[in-house]
C-alpha positions as a Python dict, from the first residue, in 0.01 Angstrom:
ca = {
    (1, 'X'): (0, 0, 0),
    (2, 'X'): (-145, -194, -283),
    (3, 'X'): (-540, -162, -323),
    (4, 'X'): (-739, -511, -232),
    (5, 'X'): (-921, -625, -496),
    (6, 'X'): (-1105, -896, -687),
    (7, 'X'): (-1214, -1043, -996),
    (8, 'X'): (-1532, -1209, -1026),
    (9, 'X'): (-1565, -1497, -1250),
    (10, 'X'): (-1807, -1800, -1361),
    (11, 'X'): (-2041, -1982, -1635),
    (12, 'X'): (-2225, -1823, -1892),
    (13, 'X'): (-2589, -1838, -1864),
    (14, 'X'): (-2629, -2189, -2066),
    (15, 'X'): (-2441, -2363, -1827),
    (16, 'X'): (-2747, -2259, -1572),
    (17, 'X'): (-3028, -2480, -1503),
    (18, 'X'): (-3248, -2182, -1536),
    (19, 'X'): (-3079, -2018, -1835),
    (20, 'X'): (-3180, -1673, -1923),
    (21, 'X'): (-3451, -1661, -1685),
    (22, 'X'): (-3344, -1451, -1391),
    (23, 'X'): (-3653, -1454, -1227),
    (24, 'X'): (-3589, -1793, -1116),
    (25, 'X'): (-3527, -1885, -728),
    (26, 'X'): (-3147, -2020, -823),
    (27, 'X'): (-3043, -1758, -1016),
    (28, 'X'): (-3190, -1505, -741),
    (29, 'X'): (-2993, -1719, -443),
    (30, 'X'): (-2684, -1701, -619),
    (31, 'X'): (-2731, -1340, -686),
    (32, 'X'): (-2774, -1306, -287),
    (33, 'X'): (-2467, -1539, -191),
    (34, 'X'): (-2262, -1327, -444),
    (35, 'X'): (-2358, -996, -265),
    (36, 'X'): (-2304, -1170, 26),
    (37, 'X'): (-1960, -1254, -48),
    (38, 'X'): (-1900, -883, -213),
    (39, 'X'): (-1970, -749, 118),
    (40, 'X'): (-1735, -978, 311),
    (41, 'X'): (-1478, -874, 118),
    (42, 'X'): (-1544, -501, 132),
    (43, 'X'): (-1525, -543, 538),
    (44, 'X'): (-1188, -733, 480),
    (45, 'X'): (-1089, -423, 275),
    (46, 'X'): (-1128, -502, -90),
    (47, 'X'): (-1253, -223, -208),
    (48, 'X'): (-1177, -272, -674),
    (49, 'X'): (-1408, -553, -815),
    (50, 'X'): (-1291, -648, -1150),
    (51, 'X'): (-1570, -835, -1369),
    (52, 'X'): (-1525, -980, -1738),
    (53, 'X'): (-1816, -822, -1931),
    (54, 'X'): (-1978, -1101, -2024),
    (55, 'X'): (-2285, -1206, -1989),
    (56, 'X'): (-2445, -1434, -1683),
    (57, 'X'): (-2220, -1363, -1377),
    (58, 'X'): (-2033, -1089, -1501),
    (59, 'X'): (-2348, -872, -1604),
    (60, 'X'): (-2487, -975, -1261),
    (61, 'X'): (-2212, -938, -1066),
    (62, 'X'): (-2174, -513, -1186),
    (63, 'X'): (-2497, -498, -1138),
    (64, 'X'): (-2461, -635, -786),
    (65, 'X'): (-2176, -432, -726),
    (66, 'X'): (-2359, -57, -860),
    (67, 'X'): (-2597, -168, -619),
    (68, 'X'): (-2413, -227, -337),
    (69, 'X'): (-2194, 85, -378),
    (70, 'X'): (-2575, 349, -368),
    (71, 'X'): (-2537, 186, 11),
    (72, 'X'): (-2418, 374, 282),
    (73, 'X'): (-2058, 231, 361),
    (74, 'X'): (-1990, 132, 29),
    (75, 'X'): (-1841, 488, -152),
    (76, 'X'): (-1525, 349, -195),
    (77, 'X'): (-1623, 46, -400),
    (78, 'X'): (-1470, 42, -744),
    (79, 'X'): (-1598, -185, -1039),
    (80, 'X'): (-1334, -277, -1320),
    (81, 'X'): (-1489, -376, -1616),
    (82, 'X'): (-1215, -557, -1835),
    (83, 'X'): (-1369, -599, -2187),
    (84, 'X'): (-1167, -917, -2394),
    (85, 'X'): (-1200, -737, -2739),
    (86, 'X'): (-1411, -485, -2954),
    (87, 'X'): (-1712, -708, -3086),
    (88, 'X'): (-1698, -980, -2821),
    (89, 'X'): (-2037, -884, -2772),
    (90, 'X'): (-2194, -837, -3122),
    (91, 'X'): (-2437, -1143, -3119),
    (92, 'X'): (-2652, -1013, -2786),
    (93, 'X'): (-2976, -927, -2775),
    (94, 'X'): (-3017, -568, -2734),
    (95, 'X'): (-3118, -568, -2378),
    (96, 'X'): (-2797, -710, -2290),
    (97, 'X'): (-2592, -479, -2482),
    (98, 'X'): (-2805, -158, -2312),
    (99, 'X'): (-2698, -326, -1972),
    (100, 'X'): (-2349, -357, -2033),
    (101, 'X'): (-2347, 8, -2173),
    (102, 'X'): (-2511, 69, -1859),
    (103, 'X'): (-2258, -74, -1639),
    (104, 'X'): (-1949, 106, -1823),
    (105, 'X'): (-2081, 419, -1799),
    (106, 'X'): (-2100, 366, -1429),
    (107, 'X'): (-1781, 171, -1376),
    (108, 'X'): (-1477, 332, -1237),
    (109, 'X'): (-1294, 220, -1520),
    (110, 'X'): (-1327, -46, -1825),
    (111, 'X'): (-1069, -158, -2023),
    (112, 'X'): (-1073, -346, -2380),
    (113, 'X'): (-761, -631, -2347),
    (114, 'X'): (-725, -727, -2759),
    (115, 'X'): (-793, -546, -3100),
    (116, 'X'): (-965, -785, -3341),
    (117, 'X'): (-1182, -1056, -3209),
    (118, 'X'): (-947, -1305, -3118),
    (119, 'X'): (-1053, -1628, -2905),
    (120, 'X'): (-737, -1597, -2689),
    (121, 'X'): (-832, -1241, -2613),
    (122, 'X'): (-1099, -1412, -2361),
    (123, 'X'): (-836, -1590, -2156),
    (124, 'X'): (-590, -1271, -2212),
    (125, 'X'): (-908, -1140, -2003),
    (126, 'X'): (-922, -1325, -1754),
    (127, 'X'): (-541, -1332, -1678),
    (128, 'X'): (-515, -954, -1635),
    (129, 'X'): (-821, -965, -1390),
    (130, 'X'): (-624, -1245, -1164),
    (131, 'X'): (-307, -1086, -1199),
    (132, 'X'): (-490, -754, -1056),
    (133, 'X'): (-600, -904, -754),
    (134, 'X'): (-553, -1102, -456),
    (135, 'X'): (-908, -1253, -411),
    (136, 'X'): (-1157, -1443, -639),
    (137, 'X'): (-1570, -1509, -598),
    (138, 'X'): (-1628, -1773, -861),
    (139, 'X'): (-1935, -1922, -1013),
    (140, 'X'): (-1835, -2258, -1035),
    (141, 'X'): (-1867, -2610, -980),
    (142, 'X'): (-1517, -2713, -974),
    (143, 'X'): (-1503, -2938, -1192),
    (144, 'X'): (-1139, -2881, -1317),
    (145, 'X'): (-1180, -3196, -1530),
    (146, 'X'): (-1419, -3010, -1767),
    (147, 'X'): (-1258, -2780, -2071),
    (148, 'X'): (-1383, -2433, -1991),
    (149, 'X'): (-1252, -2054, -1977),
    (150, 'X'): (-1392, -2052, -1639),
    (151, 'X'): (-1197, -2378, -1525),
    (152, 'X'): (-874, -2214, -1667),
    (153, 'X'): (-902, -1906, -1483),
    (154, 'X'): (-960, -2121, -1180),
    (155, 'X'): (-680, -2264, -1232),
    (156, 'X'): (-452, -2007, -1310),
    (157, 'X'): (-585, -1808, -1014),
    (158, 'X'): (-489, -2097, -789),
    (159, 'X'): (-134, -2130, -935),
    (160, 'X'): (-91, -1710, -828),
    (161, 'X'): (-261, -1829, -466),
    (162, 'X'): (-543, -1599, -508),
    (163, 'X'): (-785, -1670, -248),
    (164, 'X'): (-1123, -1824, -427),
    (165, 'X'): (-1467, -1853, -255),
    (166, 'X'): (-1693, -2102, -492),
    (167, 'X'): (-2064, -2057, -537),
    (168, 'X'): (-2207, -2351, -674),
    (169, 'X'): (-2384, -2290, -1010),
    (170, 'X'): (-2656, -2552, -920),
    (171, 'X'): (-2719, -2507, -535),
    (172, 'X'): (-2584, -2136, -455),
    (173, 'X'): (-2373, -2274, -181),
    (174, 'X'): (-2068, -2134, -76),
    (175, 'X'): (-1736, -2339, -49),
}
């Protein structure tokens, strides 16, 4: 039997009212309706979480996840980390690097998709994570109308019929 899984997707943090600041009550309720959502799916039997490396959801959604699995029930929760390229994060600050370091050394696995920094390597990304998995928790406003790497994977997820629960970037509900 194939392993359940999912890939976790959405915005960076610019496209958030609050930004960088997550100390803020939005950023904290989407946090919660993510975890939420991470352990719905672990009681439907997902058990590997794949998450782009980037920063905003991504960061916060390994995070989530390392969390989750210190909790009784949780032991066989796997996190994916699926890097694009080597570099793709050279311009962070260096608290955001030491997090992501962080979260590979206590992934179950992490993968780097291209070579050279390459912007197609981000999409490459994405593509592997969908075409790993049968569910989807995105960040996202679904607004398909708007050019975005996000919107694409969306997209592309819904053309494989993954199943997608939306949290809304700006309210933290769930659709």
């Amino acid at each position: 039997m194939d392993i359940l899984a999912c890939t976790i997707i959405g915005h960076k943090p610019t496209r958030f009212k609050f930004k960088y600041k997550e100390n803020y009550s939005l950023c904290k309720k989407i946090k919660s309706a993510m975890t939420g959502q991470f352990q719905i799916l672990y009681a439907m039997g997902v058990r590997r979480f794949y998450i782009s490396g980037s920063l905003g959801v991504g960061m916060w959604a390994g995070e989530l996840l390392l969390r989750l699995k210190e909790q009784k029930g949780y032991g066989e929760l796997e996190l994916w980390i699926i890097l694009p390229c080597a570099g793709y994060d050279a311009k962070w600050d260096e608290r955001s690097r030491k997090r992501m370091e962080f979260l590979k050394k206590h992934s179950t696995e992490y993968i780097t998709i291209g070579g050279a920094k390459d912007r197609d390597d981000f999409f490459r990304r994405n593509c592997y994570m969908v075409n790993q998995t049968q569910h989807m928790v995105a960040v996202y406003d679904g607004n398909l109308a708007v050019r975005s790497i996000t919107g694409q994977t969306v997209k592309y997820a819904m053309g494989r019929g993954v199943k997608i629960v939306f949290i809304h970037p700006d309210t933290a509900n769930t659709l």
